[in-house]
N, C-alpha and C positions, 0 to 999 in steps of 0.2 A: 506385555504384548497382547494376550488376550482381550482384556480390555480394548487397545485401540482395533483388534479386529472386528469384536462388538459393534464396535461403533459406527466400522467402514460398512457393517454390513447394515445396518440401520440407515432409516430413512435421511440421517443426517448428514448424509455426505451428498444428499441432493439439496436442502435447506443452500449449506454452503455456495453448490453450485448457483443457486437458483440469488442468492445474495451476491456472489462477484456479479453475474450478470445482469442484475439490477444498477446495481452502483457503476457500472462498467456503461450501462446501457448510457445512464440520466447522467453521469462524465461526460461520453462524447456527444452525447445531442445536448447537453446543458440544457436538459427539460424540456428537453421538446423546442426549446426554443423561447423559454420562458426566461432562462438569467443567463442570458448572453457572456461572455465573459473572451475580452480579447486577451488571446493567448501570449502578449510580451507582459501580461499581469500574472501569469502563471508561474511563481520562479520553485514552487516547489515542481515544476515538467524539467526545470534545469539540473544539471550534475552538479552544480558548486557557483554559488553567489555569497561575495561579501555582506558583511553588514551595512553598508553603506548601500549594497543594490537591494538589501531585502528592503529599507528603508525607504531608499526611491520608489521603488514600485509601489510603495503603499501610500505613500505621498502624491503620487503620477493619478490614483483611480479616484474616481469621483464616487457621491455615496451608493450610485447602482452597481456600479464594479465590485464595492468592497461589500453589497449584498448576496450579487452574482456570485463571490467565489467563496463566501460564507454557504450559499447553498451548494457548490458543487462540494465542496469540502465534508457536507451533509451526506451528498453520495458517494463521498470518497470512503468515511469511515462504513458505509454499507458494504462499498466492496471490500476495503479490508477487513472485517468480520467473517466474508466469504474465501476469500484467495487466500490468504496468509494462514490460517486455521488446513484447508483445502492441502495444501503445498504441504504445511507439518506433518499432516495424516498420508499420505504419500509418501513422504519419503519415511515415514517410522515404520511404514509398513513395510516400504521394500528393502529397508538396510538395517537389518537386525544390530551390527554393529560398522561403525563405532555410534555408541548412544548419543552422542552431541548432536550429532547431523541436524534432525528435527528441530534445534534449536533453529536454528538459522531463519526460519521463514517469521521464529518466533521475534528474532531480534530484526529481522526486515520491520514487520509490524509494530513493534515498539518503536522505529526510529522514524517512522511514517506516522505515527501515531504524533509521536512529541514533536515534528515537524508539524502536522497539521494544529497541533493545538497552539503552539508556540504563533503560528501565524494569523488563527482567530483571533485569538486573545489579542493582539495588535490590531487585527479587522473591526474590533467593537471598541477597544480604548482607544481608537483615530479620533484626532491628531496625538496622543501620547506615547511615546517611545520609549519600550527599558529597552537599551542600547545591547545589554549583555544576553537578553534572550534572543536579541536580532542575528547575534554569533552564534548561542547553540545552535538556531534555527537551522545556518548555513552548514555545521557541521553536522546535523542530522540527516541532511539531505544527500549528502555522497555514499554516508554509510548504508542508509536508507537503500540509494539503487545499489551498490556492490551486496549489500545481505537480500538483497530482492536479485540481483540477477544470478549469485550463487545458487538460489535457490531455486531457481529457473531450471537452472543446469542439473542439479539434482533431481527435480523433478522429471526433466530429457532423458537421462541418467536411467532413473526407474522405469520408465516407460521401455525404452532399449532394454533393459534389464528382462521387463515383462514379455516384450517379442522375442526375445533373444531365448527365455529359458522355458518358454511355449513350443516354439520350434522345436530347441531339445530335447525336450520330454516326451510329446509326441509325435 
């Protein structure tokens, strides 16, 4: 636990900041405006598509779209480098037990991760289809938000925690 105090006291838990809000930023302006990207080609923004819709989507965009979401995807893994990391260190620090917790933001990232990779790798082998990673994709993507919005909660969680035993104490 030392250790991640170390850490939180270090300049690194602004790095993190300073990377969600980067990748967060170049997400919703899709660069300023540089790789436009219409959002029915977004199905990792959806809770749950089959493989047949991950499939049409990527058949539906033409080669500027499937550049377009290749670069957002670019700042997607920036912000996941920032938020997910961000989220783990918060909550390890505000809940001494049970020692899982912190996991959670860790396997949000993981499933966002293999989500986004699973659907480049499709974005650059277009027209080519493995059928069975078009299924992981879809199931990566529910667990993806339910471990992302647990962690949310945990997050809300420690923050309450922090007003709550600030009050108390003084």
């Amino acid at each position: 636990m030392s250790k991640i105090n170390h850490f939180l006291k270090k300049l690194n838990v602004w790095i993190l900041i300073v990377l969600a809000l980067t990748g967060i930023i170049l997400i919703f302006t899709q660069y300023f405006g540089r790789f436009p990207l219409d959002e029915k080609y977004a199905m990792d923004t959806q809770y749950f598509y089959t493989k047949a819709e991950f499939f049409g989507s990527l058949s539906a965009m033409d080669a500027a779209s499937r550049l377009s979401y290749l670069m957002i995807h670019i700042a997607d893994y920036i912000f996941m480098l920032g938020i997910y990391p961000l989220m783990g260190l918060i909550v390890a620090r505000s809940f001494a037990k049970p020692m899982w917790m912190p996991i959670i933001p860790l396997l949000a990232f993981a499933f966002d991760f293999s989500e986004n990779i699973l659907f480049d790798l499709h974005l650059i082998i277009y027209p080519a289809q493995i059928g069975f990673l078009g299924t992981v994709a879809g199931i990566c993507t529910p667990l993806k938000f339910a471990a992302f919005f647990l962690s949310v909660g945990l997050v809300i969680a420690a923050l309450v925690k922090a007003v709550f035993f600030k009050k108390s104490k003084g």
